[in-house]
C-alpha positions in Angstrom: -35.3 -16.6 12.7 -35.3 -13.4 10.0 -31.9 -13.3 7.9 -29.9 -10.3 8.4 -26.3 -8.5 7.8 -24.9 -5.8 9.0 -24.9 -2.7 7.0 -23.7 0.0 9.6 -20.2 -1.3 10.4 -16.9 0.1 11.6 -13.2 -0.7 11.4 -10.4 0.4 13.0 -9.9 3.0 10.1 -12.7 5.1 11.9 -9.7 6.6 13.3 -11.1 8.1 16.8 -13.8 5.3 17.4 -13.4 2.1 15.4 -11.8 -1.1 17.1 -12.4 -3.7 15.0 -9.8 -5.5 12.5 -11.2 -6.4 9.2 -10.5 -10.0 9.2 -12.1 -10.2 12.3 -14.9 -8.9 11.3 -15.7 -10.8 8.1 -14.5 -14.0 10.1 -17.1 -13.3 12.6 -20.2 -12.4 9.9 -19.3 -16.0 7.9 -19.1 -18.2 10.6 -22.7 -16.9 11.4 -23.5 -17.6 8.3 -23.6 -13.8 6.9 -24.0 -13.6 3.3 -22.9 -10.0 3.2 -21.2 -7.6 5.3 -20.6 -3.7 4.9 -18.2 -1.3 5.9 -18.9 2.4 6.9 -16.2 4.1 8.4 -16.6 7.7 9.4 -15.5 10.4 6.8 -12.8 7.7 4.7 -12.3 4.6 2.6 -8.9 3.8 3.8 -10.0 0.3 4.7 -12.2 -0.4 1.8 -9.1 -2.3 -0.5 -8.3 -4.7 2.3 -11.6 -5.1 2.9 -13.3 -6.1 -0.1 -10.1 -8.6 -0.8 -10.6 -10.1 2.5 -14.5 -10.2 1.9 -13.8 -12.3 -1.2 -10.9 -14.1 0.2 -13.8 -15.4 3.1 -16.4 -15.9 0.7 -18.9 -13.0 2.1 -20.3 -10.1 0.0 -18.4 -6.9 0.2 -20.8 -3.9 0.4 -18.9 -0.4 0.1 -20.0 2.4 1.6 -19.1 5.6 4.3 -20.2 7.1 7.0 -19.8 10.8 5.8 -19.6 13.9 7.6 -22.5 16.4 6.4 -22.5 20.2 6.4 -24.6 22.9 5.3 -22.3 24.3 3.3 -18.7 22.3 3.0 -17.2 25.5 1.9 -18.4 27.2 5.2 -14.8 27.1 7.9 -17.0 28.5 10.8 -19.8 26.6 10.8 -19.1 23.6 12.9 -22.6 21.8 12.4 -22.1 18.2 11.0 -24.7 15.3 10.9 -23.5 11.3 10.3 -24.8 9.8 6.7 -24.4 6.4 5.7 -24.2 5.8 2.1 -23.7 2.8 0.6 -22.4 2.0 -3.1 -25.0 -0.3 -5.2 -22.8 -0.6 -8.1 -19.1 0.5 -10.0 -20.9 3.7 -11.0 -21.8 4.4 -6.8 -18.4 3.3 -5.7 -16.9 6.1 -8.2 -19.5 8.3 -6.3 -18.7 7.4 -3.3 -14.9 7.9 -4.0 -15.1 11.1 -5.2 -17.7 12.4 -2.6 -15.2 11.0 -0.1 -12.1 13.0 -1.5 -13.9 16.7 -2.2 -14.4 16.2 1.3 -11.2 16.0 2.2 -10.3 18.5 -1.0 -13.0 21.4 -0.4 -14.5 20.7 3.0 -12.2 19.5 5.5 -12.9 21.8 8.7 -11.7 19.7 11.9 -12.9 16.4 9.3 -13.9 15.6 6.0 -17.2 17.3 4.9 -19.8 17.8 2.1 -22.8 19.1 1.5 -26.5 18.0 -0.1 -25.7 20.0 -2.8 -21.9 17.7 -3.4 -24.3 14.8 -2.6 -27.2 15.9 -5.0 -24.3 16.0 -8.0 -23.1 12.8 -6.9 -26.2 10.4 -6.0 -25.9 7.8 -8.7 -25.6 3.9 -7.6 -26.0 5.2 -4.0 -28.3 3.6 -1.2 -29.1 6.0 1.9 -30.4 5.8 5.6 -31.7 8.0 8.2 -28.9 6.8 9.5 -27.8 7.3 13.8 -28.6 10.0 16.2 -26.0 11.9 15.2 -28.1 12.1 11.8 -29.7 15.1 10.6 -33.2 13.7 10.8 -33.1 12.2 14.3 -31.0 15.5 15.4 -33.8 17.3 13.9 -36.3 15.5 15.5 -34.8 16.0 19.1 -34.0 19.1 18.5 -36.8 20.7 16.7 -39.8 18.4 16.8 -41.0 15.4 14.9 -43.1 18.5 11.8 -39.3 19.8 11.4 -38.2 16.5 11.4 -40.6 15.0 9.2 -39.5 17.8 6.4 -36.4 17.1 6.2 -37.1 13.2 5.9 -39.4 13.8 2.7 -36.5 15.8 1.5 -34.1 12.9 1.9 -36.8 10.2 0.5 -37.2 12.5 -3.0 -33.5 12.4 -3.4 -33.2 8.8 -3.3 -36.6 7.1 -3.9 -36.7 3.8 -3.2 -33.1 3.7 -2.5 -34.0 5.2 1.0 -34.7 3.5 3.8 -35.6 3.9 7.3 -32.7 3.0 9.7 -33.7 1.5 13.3 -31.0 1.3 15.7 -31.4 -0.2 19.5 -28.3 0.5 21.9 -30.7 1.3 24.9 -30.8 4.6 24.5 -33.8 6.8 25.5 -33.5 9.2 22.6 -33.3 6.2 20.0 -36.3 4.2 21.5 -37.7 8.4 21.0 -36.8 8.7 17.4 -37.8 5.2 16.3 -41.0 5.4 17.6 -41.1 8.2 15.2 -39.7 6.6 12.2 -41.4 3.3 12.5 -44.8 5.2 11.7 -43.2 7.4 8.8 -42.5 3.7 7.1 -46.2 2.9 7.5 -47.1 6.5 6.6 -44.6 6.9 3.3 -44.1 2.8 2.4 -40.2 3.5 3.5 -39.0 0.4 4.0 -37.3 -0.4 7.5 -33.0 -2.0 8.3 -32.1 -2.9 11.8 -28.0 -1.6 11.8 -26.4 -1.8 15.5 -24.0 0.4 14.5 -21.0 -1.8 15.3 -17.2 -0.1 16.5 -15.8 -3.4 18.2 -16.7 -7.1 17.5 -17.2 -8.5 20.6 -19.1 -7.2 23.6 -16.2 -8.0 25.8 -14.1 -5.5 24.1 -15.9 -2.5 25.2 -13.5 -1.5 28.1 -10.6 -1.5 25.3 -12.9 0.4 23.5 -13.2 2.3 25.9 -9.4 2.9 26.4 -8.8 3.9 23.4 -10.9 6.4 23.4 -9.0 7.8 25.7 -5.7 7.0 24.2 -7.5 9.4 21.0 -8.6 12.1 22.8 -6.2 12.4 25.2 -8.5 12.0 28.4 -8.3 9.9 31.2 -10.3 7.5 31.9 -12.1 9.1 35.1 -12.2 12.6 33.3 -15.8 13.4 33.5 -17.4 14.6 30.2 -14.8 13.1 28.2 -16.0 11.3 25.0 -17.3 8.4 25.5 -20.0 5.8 24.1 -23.2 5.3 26.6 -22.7 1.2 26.8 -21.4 -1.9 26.0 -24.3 -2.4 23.4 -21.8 -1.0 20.2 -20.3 -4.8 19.1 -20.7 -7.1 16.1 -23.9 -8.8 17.0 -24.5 -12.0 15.6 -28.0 -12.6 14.0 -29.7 -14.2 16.5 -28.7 -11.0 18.8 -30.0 -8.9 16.4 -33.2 -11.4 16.2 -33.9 -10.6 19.4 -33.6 -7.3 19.5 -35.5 -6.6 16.9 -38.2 -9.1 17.1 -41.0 -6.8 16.9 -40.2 -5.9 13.7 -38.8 -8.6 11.6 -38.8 -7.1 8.5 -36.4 -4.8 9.4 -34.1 -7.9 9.5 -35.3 -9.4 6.3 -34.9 -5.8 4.7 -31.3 -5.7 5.3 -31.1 -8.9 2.6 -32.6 -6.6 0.3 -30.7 -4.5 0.2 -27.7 -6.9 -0.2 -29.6 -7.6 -3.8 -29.4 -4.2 -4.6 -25.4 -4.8 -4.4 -23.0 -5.4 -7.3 -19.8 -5.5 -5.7 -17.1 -3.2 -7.2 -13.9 -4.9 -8.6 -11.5 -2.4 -7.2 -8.4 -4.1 -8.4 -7.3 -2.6 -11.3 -4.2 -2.2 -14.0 -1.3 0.1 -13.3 -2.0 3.5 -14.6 1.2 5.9 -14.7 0.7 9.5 -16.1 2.2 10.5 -19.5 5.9 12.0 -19.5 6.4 14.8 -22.2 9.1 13.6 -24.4 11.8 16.1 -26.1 11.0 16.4 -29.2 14.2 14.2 -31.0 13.2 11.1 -29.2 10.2 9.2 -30.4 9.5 6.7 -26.9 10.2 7.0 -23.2 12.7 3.7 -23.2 15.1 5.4 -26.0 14.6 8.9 -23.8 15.4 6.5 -20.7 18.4 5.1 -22.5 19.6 8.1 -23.3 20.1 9.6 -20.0 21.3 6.0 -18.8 24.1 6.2 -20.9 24.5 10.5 -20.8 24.6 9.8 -16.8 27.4 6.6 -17.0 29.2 8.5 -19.5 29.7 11.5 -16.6 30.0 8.7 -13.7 32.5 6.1 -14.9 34.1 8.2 -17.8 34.8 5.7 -20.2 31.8 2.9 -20.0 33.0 -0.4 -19.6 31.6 -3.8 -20.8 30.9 -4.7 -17.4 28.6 -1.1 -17.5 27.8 -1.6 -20.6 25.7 -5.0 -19.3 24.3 -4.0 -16.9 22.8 -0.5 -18.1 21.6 -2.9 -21.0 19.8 -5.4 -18.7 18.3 -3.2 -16.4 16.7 -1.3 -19.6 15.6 -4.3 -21.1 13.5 -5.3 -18.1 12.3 -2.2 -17.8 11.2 -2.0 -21.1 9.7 -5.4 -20.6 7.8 -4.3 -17.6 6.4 -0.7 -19.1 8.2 1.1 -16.5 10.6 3.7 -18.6 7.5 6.7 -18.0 8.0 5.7 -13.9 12.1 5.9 -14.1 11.6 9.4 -16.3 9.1 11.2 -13.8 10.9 10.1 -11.0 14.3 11.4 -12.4 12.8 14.8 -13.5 11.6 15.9 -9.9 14.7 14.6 -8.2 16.2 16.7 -10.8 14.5 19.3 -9.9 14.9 19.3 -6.5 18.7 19.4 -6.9 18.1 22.7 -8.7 15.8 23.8 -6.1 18.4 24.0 -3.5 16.6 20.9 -1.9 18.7 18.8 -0.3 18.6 14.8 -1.4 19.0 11.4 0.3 21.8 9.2 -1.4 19.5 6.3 -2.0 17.4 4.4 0.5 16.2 0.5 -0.4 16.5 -1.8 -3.1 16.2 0.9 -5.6 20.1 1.4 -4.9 20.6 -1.9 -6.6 19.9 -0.2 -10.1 22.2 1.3 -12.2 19.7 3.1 -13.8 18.7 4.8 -11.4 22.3 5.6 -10.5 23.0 7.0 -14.1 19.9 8.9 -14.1 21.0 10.6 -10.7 17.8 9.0 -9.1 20.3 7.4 -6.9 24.3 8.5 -5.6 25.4 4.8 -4.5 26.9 3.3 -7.2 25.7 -0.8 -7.7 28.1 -1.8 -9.7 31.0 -0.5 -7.6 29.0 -1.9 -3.9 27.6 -5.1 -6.1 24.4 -4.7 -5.3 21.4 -6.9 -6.9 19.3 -5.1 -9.2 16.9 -8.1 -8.9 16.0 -7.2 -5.5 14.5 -4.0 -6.8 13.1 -5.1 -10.3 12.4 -8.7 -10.8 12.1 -10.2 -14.4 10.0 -13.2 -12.6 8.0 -11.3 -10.4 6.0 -8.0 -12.2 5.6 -5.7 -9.7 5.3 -2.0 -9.7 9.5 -0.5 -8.4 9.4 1.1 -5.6 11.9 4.0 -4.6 12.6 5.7 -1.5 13.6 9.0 -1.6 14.2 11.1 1.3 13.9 15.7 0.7 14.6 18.0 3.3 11.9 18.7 5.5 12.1 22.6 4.7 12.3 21.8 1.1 9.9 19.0 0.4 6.8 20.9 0.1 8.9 22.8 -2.7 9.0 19.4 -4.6 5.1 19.0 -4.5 4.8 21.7 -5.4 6.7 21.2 -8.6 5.2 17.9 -9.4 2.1 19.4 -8.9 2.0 22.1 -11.3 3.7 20.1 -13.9 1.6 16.7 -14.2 -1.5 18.6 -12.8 -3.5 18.6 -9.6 -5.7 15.6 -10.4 -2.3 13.4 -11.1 -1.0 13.8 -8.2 -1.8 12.1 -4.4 -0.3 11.5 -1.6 0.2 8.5 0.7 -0.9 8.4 4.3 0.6 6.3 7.0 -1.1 4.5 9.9 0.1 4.1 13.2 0.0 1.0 15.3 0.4 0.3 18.7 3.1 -2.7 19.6 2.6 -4.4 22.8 5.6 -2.2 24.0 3.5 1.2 23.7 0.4 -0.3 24.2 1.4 -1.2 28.0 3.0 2.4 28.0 0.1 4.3 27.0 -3.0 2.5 29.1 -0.8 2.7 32.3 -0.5 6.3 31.6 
């Protein structure tokens, strides 16, 4: 039986199609004996941290890559054409690619999702491997559409971008257009010496789950389940097949199985852990580091709280500084500080103090916080502890009219490229769950 892996693979960060959880995933691809395993969700890298870890953490090559959104023009808010393109990272320098290809098109192209461009892409190629990808691909589309010649342009477009990092992708689903198209690009490989991957396009890992699929489609789009016209994928056929699956599917063209292992030793996988990097705060010009300026507004701030500091104060200003100091994180107390600051003489309105980060009387004196820890003898150590290095995290709660005044302060004062923010993802509990399928 030809080796294989999957390299055209979706998790449940493809937010309106992908039902399949990481771990599941990878545990699936090593118990049948997978060396490698990739992950392409539409338009995003949300899940790409917790998959590489859990990729490592199960012994299995992580392969990076995306399933992007392409436009004509990204800058273009009317046109609504979009083709699918997987890319996949070969090395650090195509993951950096392929991170910052993913975020201009969230930056300059977002129009109903993420987009770019062959022009973004043509800046941007380095360390990347690409397909012809699914039907919803611009040469398959092309070659419905507008005939295999139109089709066939386009394709020798794609191939001089990316050379010998381009191959032909062959997908089976039992679908009359596919078996139409890769009749078509099975003689373009013999015609152009493109080399050939078998990909199944997988949304859910087992074949059983395609009625839950299903539901949750629904759940996305808000349809019902009868609705007719609604979104929906032709068949059951869109699971995590295992190898000898795909063997059979494929078994008139074997080397489109082997191929896939080739392109697994094209692959140096990214280490994306890296050190803590905080952005530079602009000291006044009397004090010479951030933990003196830190100090200084420690002691300013206790001074105006407590009156006359105490010994008891006195402590525990000069522990909490120390371990900051200790753990580098004077810069992250300072910026922090500053826009809260700020946002006071904004007119925005401030939470007290949510968390651990009430526990610090730092943070009280600095009027990051308006508990005080001393007087509610509160632990410091469950916010910062000396045995445990971890970057502080504090919860701080704006007005909804007047938080996007705060961005927009941090923003133009440590610069647009210094600044992101955080998304949240919702989950379904069994509770809701029930709720929303019934409905």
């Amino acid at each position: 039986m030809p080796d294989f892996c999957h390299l055209h693979v979706h998790t449940q960060y493809s937010l309106l199609d992908g039902a399949a959880k990481i771990p599941n995933l990878i545990g699936k691809a090593r118990e049948d004996g997978m060396k490698a395993l990739a992950i392409t969700d539409h338009g995003n890298m949300f899940g790409v941290f917790q998959f590489v870890a859990e990729a490592h953490k199960q012994d299995v090559i992580p392969i990076v890559g995306c399933e992007f959104y392409m436009a004509p023009d990204r800058f273009d808010k009317k046109d609504k054409t979009r083709y699918h393109q997987v890319l996949l990272a070969k090395n650090e320098v195509g993951y950096q690619n392929l991170s910052k290809l993913c975020s201009l098109g969230f930056i300059e192209g977002y129009y109903y999702h993420p987009r770019i461009d062959k022009d973004l892409l043509k800046q941007h190629k380095e360390g990347l491997i690409a397909t012809t990808c699914c039907l919803a691909a611009e040469i398959p589309r092309t070659i419905i559409n507008k005939g295999e010649e139109a089709g066939e342009a386009v394709f020798r477009e794609w191939l001089e971008m990316f050379g010998e990092d381009y191959y032909i992708e062959l997908q089976r689903h039992g679908i009359p257009d596919q078996d139409k198209v890769n009749e078509v690009l099975i003689r373009w490989s013999k015609k152009y010496n493109v080399k050939m991957i078998a990909t199944n396009d997988s949304h859910y890992v087992e074949q059983g789950d395609w009625e839950a699929h299903d539901i949750l489609l629904c759940l996305q789009t808000g349809s019902d389940i009868n609705q007719p016209n609604r979104f929906k994928f032709e068949n059951d056929q869109f699971f995590f097949k295992s190898k000898a699956e795909m063997a059979h599917t494929f078994k008139d063209v074997p080397e489109a199985l082997d191929n896939t292992l080739e392109v697994v030793g094209k692959i140096e996988p990214p280490q994306l852990k890296r050190d803590i990097l905080l952005p530079n705060y602009t000291l006044p010009a009397d004090f010479n580091t951030e933990d003196d300026f830190l100090k200084h507004l420690s002691y300013e701030g206790a001074r105006n709280h407590y009156g006359e500091i105490s010994e008891t104060v006195r402590e525990r200003l000069d522990y909490e500084l120390k371990v900051i100091r200790d753990m580098g994180f004077a810069g992250y107390f300072l910026i922090v500080q500053d826009f809260v600051s700020a946002a006071r003489k904004l007119g925005v309105s401030v939470g007290p103090g949510r968390g651990s980060a009430a526990g610090s009387a730092v943070a009280y004196c600095t009027g990051i916080t308006n508990i005080d820890p001393i007087g509610y003898n509160l632990l410091f150590e469950r916010f910062l502890n000396p045995e445990r290095i971890s970057m502080p995290d504090i919860d701080i709660d704006f007005d909804d009219d007047g938080r996007q005044k705060v961005i927009d302060y941090v923003v133009d004062k440590y610069g647009k490229n210094q600044v992101a923010q955080i998304i949240t993802f919702g989950t379904m509990a069994a509770k809701s769950a029930i709720r929303d399928v019934a409905r």
